[in-house]
Structures are given as C-alpha cells and as structure tokens.
C-alpha positions in Angstrom: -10.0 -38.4 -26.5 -10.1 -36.2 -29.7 -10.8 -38.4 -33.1 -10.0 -36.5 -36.2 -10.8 -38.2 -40.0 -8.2 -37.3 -42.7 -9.2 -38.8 -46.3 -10.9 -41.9 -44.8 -7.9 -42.5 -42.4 -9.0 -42.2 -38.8 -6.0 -40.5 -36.5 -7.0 -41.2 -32.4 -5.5 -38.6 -30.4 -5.0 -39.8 -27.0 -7.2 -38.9 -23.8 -5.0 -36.1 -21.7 -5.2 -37.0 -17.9 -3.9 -34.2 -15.6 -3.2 -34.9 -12.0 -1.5 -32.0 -9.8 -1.4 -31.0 -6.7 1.2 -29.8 -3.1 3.8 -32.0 -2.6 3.1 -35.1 -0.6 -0.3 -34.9 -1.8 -0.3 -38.6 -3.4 -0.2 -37.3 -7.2 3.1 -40.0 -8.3 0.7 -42.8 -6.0 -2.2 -42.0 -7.6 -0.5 -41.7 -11.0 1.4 -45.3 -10.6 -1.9 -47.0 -9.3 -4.0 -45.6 -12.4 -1.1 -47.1 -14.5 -1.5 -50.7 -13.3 -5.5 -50.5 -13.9 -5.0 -49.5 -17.5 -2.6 -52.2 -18.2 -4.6 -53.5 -21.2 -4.0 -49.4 -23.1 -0.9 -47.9 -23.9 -0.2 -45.3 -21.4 2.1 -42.5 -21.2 3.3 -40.6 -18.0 4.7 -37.2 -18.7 6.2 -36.1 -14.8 7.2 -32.7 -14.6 9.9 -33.5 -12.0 11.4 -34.7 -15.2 12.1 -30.7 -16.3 12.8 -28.9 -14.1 15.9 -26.1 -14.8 19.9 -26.5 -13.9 20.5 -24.8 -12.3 17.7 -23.9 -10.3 16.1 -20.4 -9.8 16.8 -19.2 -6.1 14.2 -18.1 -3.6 14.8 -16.3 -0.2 13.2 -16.7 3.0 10.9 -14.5 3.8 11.6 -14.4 7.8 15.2 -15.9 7.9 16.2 -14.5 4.7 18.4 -17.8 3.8 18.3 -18.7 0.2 17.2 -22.1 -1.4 16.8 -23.8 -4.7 13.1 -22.7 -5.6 11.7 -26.4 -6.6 8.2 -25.4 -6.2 8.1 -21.8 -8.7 6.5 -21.5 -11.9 10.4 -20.7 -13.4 11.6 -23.4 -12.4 9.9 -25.7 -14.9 11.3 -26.1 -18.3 7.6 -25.1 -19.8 9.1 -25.4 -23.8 10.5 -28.8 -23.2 7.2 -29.8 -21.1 4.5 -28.2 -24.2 7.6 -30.2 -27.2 7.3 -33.5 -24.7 3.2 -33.2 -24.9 3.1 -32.4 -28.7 5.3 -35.6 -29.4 2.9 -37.4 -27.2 -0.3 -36.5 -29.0 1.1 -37.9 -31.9 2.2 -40.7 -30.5 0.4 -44.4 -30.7 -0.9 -44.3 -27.2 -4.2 -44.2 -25.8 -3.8 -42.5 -22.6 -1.2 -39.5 -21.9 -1.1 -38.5 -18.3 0.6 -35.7 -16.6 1.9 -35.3 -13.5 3.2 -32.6 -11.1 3.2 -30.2 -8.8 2.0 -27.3 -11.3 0.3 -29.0 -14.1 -2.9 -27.4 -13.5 -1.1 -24.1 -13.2 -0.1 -24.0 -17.0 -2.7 -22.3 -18.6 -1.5 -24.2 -22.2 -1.3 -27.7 -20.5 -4.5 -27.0 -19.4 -5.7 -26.5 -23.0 -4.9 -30.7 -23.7 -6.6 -32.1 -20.6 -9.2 -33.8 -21.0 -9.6 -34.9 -17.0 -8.2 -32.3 -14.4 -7.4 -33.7 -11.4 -6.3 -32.2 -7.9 -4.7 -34.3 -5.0 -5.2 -32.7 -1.8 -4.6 -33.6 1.6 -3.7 -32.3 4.9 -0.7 -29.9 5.5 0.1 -32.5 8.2 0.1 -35.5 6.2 2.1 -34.2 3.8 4.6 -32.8 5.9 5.1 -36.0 7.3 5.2 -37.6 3.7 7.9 -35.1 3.1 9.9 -36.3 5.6 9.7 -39.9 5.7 11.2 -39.2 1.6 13.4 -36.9 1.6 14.9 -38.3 4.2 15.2 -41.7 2.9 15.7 -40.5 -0.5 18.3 -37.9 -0.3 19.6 -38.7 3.0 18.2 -35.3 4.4 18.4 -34.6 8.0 14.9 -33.8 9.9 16.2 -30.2 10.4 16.9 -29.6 7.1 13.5 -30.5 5.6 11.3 -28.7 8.1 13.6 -25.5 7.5 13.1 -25.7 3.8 9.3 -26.2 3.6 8.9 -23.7 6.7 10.8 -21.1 5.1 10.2 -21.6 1.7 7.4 -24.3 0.9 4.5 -23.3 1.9 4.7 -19.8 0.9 5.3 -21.0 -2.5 2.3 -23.3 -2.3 -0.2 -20.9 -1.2 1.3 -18.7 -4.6 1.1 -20.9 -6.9 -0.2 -24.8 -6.4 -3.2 -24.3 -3.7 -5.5 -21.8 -6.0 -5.3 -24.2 -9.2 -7.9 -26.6 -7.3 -10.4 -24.3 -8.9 -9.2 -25.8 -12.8 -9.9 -29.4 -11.5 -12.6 -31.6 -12.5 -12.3 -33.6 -9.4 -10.6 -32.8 -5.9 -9.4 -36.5 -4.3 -8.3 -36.8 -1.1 -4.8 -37.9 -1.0 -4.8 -40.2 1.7 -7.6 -42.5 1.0 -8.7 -42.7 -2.9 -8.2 -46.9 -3.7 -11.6 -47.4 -2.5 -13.4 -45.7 -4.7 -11.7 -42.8 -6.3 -9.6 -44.9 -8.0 -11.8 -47.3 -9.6 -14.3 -44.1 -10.4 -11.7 -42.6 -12.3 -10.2 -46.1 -14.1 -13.8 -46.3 -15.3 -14.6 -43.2 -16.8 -11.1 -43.2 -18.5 -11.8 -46.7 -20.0 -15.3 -45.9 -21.1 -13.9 -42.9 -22.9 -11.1 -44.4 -24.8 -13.9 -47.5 -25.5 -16.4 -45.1 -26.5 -13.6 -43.3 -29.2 -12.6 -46.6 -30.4 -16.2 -47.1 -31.5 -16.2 -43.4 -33.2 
C-alpha cells in the first residue's frame, strides 16, 4: 500500500494483490476465500474474465486445424478497459484491490501496481478435470467438446503465454491444497500491511 501526503491531507492508495495462473488452477477459489478473511477492509476484485473482447479473436488448431474462440490469448483481453478499471480503483476508498485471471501476471503494466504477485499452479490433471466438472455443468458442454478444445487449443496457448509468467510471482501456491496454510500466510501479510500503512 502506497501512502502519499498532499498539503497535510493523507491519500492511502490501496495494496494491489495479483493472483494468475492456467485455468482450473484455483485463482477465483483462492480469490473468494481471501475475500471472506478480509471481511473487516474494503476489498475490490477486478476478474479479467470480466473483459474479455466480442467477439472473440480466433485461433486454429495446430493438428486438426479446426478453429475456436481464443479465450486464453493475450488479444483477447480488453487491456484499455482492464488498466481504466484499475486507475478508477486506485482512487477509490478501498483498502485492498485484487486482480484476478488467467494473464494478470502477463501484463507487463498490471504488473507495475502489484504489490503481491501470486501464481496458482497445479497439476495439468487436476485441472483438466476441474475443467470438466465446470464447463460442463456451467455451459452444459459435452465431455467431447471440452477435451477437444483444451487438447487442440489450450494447452498450446498456456505453454505461450500463462506457464512462463510463474517467474513474475512473489509466491507459487499449489492450487489444490492452500487453506491450511497458504491462505492464512497470505491473509496475514496482507493485514499487516494495510495495518502498518494505516499507522503511516
């Protein structure tokens, strides 16, 4: 959290939480989880599911050469919108701002505002299976159709763009089991921080 003093007036920016990550990796978990233990701050979530582009940008499959919406590209974010959303944000009367999505490590100016990178990470498996279970469920999917899309389209995109931006994060969780103790370790250092700015 960034304090700044104009003419005796003291103007507390917020702390900037970053939590990205592959798909089915456990970032909108995490994310909701971290809300409920900050209950007592104000909180904003910023999800970048919230911008991405209509109409999508297309991809095609490397093997099979069938063409998909391209969820998981850099283009298809809305980046202007995002950067607008997180300006607002930082001016806003809140005490936490976190941001969540597939590619918010990937931004080189989100990056810039974080003050905690975090990466989810978790098994290709896991996730697969994650995948499934909600998509399915969610937008009544069939089991065919998913596989095909993350086989042919997925996981290429993933090793592009999402995998490699581990190396910006502060701290690499393990998606599958972080209530124990990631959780609470993270909670903690967020609440000492906003404390120790409110003390500033």
């Amino acid at each position: 959290m960034r304090v700044l003093k104009e003419e005796k007036k003291i103007v507390r920016k917020p702390l900037v939480i970053g939590i990205g990550g592959p798909t089915g990796s456990g970032k909108s978990t995490f994310t909701n989880m971290l809300h409920q233990q900050l209950k007592e701050y104000k909180v904003q979530i910023i999800s970048l599911d919230q911008y991405f582009k209509r109409p999508l940008p297309k991809t095609m499959a490397p093997f099979t050469g069938k063409e998909y919406e391209d969820f998981n590209h850099p283009d298809s974010i809305d980046w202007e919108a995002v950067m607008n959303q997180i300006q607002i944000s930082l001016q806003a009367s809140i005490d936490i701002l976190v941001i969540e999505g597939l590619l918010v490590l990937y931004s080189p100016e989100i990056r810039t505002f974080l003050d905690l990178k975090i990466y989810m990470d978790l098994e290709a498996e896991e996730r697969m299976y994650r995948r499934i279970k909600r998509n399915m469920a969610m937008r009544g999917w069939t089991l065919e159709e998913i596989a095909d899309y993350y086989l042919d389209s997925v996981r290429f995109r993933e090793r592009e763009f999402v995998l490699p931006t581990k190396w910006y994060s502060d701290l690499i969780l393990n998606g599958g089991q972080f209530e124990e103790k990631a959780l609470p370790v993270v909670t903690l250092w967020i609440k000492s921080n906003v404390q120790a700015a409110y003390k500033e």
